[in-house]
Backbone as CSV, one residue per row, in Angstrom:
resi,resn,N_x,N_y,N_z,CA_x,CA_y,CA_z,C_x,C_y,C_z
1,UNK,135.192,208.581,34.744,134.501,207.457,35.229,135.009,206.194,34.572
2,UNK,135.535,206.465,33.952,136.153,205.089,32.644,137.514,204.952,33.784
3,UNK,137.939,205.889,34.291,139.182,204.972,34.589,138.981,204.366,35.885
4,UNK,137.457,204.922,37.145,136.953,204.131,37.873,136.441,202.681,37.832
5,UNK,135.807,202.922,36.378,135.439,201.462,35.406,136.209,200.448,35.766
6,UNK,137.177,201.217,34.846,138.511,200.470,34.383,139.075,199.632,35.670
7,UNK,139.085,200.448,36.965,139.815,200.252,38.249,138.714,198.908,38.377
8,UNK,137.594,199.724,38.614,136.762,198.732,39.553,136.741,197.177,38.754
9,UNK,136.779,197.462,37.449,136.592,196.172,36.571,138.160,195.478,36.978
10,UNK,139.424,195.892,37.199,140.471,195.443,37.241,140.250,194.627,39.136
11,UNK,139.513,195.793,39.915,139.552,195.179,41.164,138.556,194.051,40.892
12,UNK,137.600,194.235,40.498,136.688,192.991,40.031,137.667,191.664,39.206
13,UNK,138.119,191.881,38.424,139.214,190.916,37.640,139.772,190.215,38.699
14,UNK,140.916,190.885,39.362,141.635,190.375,40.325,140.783,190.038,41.145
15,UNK,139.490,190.238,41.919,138.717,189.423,42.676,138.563,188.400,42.376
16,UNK,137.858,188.369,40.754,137.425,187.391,40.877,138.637,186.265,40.157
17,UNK,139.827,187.042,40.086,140.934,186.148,39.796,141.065,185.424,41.207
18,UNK,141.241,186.071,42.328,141.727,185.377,43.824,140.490,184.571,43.727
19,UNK,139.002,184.392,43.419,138.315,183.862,43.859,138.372,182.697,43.082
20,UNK,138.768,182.783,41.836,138.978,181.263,40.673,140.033,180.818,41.597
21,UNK,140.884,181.487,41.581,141.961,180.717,42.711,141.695,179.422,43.370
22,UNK,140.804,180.323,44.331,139.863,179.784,45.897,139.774,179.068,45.128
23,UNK,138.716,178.840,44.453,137.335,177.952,43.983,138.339,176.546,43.160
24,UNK,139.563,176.833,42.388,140.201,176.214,41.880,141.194,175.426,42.976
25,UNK,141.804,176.123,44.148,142.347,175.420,45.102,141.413,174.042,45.996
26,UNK,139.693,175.339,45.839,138.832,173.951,47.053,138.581,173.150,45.502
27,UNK,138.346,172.900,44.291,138.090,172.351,43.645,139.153,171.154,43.588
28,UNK,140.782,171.327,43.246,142.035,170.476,43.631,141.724,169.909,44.958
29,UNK,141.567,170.752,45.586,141.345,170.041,47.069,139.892,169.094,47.107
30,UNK,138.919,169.464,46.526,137.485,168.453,46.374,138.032,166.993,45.731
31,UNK,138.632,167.844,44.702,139.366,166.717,43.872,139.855,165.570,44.376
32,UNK,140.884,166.028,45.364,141.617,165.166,46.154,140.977,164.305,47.048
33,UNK,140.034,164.940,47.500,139.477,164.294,48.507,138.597,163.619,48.042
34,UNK,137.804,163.837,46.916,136.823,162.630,46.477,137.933,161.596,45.638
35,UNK,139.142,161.734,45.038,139.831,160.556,44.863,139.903,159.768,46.329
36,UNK,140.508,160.887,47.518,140.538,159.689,48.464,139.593,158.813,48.819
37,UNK,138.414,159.603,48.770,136.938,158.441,49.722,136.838,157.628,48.064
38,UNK,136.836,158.028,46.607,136.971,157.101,46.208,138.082,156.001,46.155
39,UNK,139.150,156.159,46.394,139.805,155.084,46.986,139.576,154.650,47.992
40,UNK,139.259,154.993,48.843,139.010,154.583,49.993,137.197,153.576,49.702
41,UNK,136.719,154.096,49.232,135.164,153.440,48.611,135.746,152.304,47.970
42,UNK,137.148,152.220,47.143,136.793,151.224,46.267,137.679,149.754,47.589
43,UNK,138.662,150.816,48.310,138.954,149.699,49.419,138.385,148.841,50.390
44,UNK,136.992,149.896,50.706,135.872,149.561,51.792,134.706,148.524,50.947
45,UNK,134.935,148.836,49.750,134.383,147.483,48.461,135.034,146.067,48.459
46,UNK,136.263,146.319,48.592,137.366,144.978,48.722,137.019,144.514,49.884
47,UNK,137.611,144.964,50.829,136.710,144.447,52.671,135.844,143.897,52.317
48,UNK,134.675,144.827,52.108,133.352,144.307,51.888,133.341,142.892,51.376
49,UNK,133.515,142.966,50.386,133.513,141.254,49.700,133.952,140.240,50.754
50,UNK,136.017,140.659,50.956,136.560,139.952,51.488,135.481,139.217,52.798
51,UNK,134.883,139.985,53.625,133.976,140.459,54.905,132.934,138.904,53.818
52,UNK,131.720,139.216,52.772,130.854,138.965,52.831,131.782,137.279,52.200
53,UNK,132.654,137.080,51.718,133.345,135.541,51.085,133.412,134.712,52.709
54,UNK,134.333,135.855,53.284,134.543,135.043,55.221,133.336,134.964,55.639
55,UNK,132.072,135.466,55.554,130.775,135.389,56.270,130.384,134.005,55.510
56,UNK,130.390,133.997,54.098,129.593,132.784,53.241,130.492,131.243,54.002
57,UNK,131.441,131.925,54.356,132.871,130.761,54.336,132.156,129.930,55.688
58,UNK,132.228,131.367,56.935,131.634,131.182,58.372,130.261,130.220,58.466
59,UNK,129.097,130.606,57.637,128.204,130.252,57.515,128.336,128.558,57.210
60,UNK,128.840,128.587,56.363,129.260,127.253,56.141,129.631,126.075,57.022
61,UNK,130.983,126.909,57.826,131.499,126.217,58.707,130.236,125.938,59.807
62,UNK,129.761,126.906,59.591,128.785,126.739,61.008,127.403,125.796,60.848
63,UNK,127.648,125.406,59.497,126.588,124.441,59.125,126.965,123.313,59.143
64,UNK,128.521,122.921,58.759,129.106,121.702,59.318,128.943,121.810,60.410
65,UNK,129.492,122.728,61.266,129.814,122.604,62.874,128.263,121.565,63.330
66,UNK,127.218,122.087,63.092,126.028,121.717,63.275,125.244,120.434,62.974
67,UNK,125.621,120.037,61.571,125.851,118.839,61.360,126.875,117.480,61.956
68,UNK,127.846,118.240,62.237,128.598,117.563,63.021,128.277,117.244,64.390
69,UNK,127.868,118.209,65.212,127.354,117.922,66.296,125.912,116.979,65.959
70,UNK,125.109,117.523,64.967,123.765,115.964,64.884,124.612,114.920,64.958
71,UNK,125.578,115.019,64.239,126.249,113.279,63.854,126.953,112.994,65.505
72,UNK,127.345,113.810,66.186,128.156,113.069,67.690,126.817,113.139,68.500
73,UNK,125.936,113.638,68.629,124.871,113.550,69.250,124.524,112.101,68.972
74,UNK,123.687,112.131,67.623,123.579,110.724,67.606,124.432,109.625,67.649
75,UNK,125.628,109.574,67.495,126.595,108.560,67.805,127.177,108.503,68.499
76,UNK,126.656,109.527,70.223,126.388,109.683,71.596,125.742,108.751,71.786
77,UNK,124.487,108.748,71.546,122.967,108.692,71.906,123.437,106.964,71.597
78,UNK,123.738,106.363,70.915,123.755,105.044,70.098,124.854,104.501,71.289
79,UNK,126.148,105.461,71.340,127.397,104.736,72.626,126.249,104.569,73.669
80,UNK,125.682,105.495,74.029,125.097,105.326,75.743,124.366,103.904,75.377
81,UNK,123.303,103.877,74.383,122.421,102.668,74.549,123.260,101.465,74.668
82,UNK,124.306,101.518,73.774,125.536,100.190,73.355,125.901,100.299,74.988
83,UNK,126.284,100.844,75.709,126.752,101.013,76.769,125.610,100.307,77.838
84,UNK,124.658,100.920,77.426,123.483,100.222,78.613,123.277,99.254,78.349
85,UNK,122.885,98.195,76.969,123.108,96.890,76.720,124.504,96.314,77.293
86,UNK,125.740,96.843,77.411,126.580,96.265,77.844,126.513,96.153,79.031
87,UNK,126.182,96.863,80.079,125.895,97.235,81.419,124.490,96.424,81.921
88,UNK,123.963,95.937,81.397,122.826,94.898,81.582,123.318,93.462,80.840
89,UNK,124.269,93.496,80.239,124.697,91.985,80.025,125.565,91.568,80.708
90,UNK,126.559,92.467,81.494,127.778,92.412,82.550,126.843,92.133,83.694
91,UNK,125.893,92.913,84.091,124.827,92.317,85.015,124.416,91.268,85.112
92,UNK,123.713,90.249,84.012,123.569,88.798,83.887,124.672,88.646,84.123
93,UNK,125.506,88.694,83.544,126.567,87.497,83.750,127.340,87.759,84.795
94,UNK,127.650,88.904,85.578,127.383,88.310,87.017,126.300,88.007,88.131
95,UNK,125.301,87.552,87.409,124.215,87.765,88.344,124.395,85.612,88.095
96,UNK,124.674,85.777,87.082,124.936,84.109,86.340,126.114,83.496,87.467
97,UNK,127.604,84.302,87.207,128.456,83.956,87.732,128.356,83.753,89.390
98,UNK,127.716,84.592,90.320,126.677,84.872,91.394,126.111,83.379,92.107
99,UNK,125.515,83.156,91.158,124.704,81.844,91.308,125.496,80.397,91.011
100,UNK,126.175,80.668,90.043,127.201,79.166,89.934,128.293,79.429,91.188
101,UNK,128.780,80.558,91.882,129.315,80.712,92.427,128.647,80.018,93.894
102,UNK,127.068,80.423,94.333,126.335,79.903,95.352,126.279,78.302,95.107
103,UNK,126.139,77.993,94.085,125.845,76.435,93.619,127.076,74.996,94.034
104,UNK,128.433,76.260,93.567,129.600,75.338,93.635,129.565,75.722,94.985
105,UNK,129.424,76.877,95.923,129.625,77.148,97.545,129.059,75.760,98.083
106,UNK,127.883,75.676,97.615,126.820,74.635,98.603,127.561,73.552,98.351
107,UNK,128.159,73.372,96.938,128.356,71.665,96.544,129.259,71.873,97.136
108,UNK,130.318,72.411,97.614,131.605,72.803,98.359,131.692,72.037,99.493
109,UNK,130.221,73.135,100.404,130.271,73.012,101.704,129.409,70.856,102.266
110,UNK,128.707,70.749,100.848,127.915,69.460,100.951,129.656,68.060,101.339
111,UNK,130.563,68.393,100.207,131.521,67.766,100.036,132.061,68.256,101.550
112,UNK,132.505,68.938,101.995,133.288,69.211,103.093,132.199,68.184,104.063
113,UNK,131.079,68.475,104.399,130.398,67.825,105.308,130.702,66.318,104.964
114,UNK,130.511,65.531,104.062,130.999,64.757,103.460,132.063,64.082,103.963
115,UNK,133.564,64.626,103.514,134.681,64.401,104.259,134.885,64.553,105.577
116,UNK,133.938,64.981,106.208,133.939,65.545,107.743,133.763,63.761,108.468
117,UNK,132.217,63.883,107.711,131.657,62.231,107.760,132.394,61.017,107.752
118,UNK,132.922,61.111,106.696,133.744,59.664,105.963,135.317,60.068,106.822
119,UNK,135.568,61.087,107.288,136.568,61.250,108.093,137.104,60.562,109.914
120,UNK,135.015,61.287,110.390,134.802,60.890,111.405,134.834,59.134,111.935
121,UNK,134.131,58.490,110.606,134.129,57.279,109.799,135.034,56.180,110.135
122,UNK,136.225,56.735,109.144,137.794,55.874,108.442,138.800,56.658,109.389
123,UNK,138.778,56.918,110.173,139.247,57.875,111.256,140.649,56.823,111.607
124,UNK,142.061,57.123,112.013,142.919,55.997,112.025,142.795,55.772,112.798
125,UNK,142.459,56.136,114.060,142.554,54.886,115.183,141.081,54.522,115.500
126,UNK,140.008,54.312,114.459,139.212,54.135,114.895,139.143,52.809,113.253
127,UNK,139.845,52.690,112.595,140.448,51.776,111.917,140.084,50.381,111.982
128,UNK,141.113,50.232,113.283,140.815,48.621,114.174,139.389,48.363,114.588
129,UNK,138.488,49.546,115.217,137.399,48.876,115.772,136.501,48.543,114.477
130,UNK,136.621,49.594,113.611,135.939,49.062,112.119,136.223,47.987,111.977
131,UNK,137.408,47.573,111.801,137.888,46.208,111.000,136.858,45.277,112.381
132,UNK,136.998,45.108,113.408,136.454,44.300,114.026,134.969,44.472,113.974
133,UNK,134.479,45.504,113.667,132.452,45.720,113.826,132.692,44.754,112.492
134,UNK,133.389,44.722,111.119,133.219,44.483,110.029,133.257,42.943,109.900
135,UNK,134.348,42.408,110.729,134.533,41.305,111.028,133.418,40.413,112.063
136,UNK,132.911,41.226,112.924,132.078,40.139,113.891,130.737,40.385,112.913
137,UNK,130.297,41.272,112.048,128.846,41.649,111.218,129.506,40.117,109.926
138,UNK,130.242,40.332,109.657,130.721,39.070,108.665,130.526,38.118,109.327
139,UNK,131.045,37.160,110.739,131.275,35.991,110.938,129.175,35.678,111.213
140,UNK,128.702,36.774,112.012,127.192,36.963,112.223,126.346,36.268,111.081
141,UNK,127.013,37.337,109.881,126.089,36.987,108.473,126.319,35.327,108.426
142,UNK,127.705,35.806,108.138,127.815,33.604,108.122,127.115,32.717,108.985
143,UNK,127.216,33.146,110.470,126.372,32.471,111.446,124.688,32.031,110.748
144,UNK,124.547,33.297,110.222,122.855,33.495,109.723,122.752,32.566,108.420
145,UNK,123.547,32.946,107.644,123.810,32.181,106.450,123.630,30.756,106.702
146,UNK,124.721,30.180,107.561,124.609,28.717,107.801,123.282,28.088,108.288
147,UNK,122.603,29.076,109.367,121.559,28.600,109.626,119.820,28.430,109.007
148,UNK,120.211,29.752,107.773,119.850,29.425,106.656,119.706,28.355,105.730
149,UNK,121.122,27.721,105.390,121.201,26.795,104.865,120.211,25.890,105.595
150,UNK,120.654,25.767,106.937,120.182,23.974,107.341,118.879,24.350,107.760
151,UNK,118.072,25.458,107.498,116.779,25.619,107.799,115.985,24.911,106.367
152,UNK,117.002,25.710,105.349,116.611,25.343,103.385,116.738,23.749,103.579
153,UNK,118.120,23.357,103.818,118.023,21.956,103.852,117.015,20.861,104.476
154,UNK,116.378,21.492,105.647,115.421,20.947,106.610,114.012,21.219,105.765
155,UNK,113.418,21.958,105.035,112.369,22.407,103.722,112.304,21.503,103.085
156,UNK,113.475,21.280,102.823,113.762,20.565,101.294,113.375,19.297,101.523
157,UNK,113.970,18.926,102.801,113.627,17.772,103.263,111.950,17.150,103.568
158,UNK,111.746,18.059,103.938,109.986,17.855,104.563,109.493,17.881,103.095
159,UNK,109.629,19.245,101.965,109.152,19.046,100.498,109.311,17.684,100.237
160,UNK,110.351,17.152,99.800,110.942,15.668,99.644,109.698,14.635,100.511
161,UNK,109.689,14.675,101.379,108.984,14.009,102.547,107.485,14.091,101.843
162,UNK,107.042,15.447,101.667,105.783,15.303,101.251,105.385,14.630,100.176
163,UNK,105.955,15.431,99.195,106.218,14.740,97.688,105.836,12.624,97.725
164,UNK,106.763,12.682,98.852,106.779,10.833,98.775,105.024,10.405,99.511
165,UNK,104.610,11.294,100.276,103.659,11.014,100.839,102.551,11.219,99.510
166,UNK,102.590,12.147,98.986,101.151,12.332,97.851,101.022,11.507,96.746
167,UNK,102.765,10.480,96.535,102.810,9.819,95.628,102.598,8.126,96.712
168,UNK,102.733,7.893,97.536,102.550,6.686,98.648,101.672,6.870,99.444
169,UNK,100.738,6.649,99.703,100.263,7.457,101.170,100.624,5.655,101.907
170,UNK,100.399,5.206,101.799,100.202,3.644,102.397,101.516,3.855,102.936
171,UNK,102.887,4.056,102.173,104.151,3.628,102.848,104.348,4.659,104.291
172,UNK,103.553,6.041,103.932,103.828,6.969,105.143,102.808,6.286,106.347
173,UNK,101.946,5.979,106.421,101.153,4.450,107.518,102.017,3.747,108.331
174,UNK,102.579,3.294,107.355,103.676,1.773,107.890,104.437,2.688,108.667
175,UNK,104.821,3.813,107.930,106.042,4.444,108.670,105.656,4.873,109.899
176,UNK,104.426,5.402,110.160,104.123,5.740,111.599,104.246,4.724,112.571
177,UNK,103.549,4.064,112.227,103.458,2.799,113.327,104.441,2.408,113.349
């Protein structure tokens, strides 16, 4: 029975020699493979960061981005109004220009009527009959004028006349008779 022992303990040996084996091959092999996922862990650590630095980075940007847009919004918002003040002062001033434009039209069309007048007027062949209306209204006035005079002179005379009477009455008597 000792050398069944012996056997079975030797088949046992060598079992459990093939099985240290095993256990030593999946152990090299565990080995290996938890170096890889730990390399691989300590790579998916690097990402990671890299990942969470670009997110802090992103975040950022996206807080300018945001700020930036408040700032063109409002310095939108400020062009349009600047814009609508400009667009209501271009309005006056042609609503201005509009009206001096109607103003000088009328004084335009007043002057044209005007020259139409003083045309119809001083007209050249109507020249001569002027000069003659101008001439017989002149010799007229004079006519009037003169008879003016000797009407003044004939006043003056009777004044004179009276005058001698309020200072004589006796000599204006004699004179009748």
């Amino acid at each position: 029975m000792v050398e069944t022992w012996g056997d079975a303990k030797d088949v046992y040996k060598s079992a459990l020699g093939e099985e240290i084996q095993e256990i030593q091959a999946i152990k090299e092999s565990l080995q290996k493979e938890f170096e890889t996922v730990q390399a691989e862990s300590l790579q998916l650590e690097v990402i990671h960061k890299e990942k969470e630095e670009l997110c802090q980075k992103l975040q950022y940007l996206c807080e300018e981005s945001e700020q930036d847009f408040a700032r063109q919004l409002k310095h939108n918002k400020s062009t349009e109004d600047l814009s609508e003040q400009y667009k209501c002062e271009i309005q006056a001033i042609k609503l201005k220009h509009r009206k001096l434009r109607m103003k000088f039209e009328n004084h335009l069309y007043q002057l044209i009527e005007q020259k139409k007048n003083l045309y119809s007027v001083f007209m050249p062949d109507r020249i001569p009959a002027e000069i003659e209306n101008a001439e017989n209204t002149k010799s007229q006035l004079s006519n009037a004028e003169k008879l003016k005079a000797t009407q003044v002179n004939s006043l003056e005379e009777e004044i004179e006349k009276w005058k001698q009477e309020k200072q004589d009455p006796q000599s204006v008597v004699v004179q009748e008779e």
